[in-house]
MDTraj code that builds the backbone (N, CA, C; nanometers):
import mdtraj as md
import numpy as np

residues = "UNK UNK UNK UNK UNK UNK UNK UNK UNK UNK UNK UNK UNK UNK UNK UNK UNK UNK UNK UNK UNK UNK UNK UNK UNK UNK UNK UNK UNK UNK UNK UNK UNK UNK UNK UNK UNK UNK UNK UNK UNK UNK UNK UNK UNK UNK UNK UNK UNK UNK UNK UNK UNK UNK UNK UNK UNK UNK UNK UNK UNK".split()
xyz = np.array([
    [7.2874, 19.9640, 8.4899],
    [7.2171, 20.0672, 8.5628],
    [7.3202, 20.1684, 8.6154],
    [7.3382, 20.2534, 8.5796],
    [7.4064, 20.4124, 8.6405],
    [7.3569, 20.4406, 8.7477],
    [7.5015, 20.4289, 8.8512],
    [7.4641, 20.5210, 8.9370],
    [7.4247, 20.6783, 8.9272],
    [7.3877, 20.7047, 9.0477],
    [7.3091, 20.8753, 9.0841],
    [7.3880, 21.0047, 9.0544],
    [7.4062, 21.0581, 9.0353],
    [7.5140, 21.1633, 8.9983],
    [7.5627, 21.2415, 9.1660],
    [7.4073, 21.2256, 9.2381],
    [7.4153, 21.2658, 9.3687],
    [7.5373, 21.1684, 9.4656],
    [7.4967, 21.0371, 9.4152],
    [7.5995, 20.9359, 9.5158],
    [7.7126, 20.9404, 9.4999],
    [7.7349, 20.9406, 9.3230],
    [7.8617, 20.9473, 9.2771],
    [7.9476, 21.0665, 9.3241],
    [7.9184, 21.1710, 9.3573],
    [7.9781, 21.2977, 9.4293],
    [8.0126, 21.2533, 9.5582],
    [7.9346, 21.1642, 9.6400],
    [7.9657, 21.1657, 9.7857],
    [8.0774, 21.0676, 9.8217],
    [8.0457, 20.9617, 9.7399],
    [8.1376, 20.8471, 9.7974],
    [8.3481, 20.8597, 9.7010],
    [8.3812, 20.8133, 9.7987],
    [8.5270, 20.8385, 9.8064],
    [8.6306, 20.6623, 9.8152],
    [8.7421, 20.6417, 9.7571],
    [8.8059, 20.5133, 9.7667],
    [8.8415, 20.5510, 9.8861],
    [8.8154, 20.4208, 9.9550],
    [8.8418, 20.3531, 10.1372],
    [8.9470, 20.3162, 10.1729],
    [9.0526, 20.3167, 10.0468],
    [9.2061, 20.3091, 10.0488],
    [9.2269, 20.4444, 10.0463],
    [9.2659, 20.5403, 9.9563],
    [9.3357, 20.6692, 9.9623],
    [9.2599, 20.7897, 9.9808],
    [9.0901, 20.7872, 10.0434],
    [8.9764, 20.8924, 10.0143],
    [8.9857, 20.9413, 9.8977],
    [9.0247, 20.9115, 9.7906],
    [9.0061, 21.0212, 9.6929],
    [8.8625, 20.9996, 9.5816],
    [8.8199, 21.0798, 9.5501],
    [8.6876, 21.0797, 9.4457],
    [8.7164, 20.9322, 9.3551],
    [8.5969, 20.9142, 9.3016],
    [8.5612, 20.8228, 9.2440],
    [8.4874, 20.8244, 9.0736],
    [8.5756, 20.7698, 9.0028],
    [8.4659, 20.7931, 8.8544],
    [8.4069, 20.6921, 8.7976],
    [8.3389, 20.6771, 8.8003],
    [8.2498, 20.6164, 8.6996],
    [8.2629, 20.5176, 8.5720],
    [8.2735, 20.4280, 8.5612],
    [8.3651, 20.3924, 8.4274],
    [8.2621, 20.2601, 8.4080],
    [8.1439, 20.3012, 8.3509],
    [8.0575, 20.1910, 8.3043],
    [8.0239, 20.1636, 8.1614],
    [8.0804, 20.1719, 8.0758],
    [8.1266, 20.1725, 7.9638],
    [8.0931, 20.0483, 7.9547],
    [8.1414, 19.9498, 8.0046],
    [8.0933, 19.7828, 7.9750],
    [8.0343, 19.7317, 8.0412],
    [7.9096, 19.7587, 8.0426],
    [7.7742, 19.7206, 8.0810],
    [7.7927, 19.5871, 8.1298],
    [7.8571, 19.4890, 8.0941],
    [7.9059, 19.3597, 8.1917],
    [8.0038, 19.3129, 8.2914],
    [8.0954, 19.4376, 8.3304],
    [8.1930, 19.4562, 8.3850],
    [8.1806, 19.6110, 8.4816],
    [8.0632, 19.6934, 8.5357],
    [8.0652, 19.8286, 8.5423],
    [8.1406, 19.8299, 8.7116],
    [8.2307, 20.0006, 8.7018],
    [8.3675, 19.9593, 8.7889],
    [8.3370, 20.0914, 8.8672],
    [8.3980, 20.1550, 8.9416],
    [8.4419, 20.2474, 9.0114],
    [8.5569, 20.2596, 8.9826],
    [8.5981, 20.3993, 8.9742],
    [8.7559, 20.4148, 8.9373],
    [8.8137, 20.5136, 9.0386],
    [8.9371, 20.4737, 9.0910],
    [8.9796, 20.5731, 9.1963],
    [9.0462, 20.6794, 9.1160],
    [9.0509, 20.7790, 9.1371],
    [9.1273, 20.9034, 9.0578],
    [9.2436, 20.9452, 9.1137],
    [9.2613, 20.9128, 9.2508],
    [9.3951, 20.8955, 9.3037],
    [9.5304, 20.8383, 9.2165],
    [9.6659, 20.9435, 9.2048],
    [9.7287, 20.8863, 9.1277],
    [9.8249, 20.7607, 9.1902],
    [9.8693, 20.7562, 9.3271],
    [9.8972, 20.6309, 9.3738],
    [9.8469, 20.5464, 9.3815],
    [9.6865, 20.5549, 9.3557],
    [9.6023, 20.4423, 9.4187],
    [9.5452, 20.3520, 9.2534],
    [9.4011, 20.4156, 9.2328],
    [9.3786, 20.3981, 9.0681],
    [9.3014, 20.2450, 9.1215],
    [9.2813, 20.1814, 9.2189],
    [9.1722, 20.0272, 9.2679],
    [9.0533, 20.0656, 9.1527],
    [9.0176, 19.9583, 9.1001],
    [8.9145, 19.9843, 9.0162],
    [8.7632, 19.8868, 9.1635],
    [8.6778, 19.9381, 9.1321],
    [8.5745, 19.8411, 9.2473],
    [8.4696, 19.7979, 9.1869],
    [8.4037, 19.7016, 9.1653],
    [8.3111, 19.6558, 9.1013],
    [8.1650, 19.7326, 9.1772],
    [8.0708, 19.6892, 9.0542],
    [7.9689, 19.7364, 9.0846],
    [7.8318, 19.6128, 9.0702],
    [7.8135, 19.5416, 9.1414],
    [7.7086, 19.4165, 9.1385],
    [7.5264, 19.5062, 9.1637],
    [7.5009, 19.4729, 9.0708],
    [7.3410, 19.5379, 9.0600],
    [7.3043, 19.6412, 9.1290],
    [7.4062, 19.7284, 9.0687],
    [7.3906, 19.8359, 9.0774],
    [7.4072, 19.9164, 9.1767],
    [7.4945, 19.8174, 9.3119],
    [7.5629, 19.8789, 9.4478],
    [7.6835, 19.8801, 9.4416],
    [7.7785, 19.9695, 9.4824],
    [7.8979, 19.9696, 9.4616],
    [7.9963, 19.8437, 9.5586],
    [8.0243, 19.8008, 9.5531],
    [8.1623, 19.7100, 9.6514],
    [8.2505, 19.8239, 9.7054],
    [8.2408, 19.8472, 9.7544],
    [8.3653, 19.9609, 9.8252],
    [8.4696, 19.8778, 9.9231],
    [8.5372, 19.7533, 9.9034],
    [8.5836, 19.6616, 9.9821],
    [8.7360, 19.6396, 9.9179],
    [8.8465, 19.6864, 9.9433],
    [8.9433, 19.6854, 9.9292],
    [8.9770, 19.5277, 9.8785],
    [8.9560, 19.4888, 9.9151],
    [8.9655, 19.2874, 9.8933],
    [8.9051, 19.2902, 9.7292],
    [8.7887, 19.3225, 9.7304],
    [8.7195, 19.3032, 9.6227],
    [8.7809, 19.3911, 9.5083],
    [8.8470, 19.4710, 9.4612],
    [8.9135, 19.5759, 9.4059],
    [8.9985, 19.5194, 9.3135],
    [9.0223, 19.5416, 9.2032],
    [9.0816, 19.5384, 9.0652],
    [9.2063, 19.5759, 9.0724],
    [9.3323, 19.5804, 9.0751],
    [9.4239, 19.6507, 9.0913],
    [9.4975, 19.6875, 8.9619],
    [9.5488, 19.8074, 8.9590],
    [9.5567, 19.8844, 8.7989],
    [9.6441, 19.8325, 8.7397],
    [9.6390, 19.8288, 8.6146],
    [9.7408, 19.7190, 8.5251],
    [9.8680, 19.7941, 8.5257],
])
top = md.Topology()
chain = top.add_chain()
for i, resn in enumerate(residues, 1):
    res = top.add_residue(resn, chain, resSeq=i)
    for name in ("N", "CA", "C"):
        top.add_atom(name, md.element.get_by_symbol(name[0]), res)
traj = md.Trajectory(xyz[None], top)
């Protein structure tokens, strides 16, 4: 399930504020991506709500 195009504009990573993209490409894995170039936390997305929880966060390979 895709997020809103509306939400996706508002919300920001809770580590560095910076915008957020989208990266649901694998429909069994769908992520948040920080666009920040120091930062880059990927955040999961569980039915279709984002995790915005630093703990919970992917850290970039």
């Amino acid at each position: 399930m895709p997020l809103e195009a509306g939400l996706l504009q508002i919300l920001a990573c809770p580590a560095c504020h910076s915008p957020l993209q989208d990266k649901s490409a694998d429909e069994t894995a769908p992520e948040l991506i920080c666009t920040g170039q120091d930062c880059g936390l990927a955040y999961p997305v569980r039915d279709g709500i984002p995790v915005l929880l630093v703990d919970e966060a992917r850290r970039p390979a």
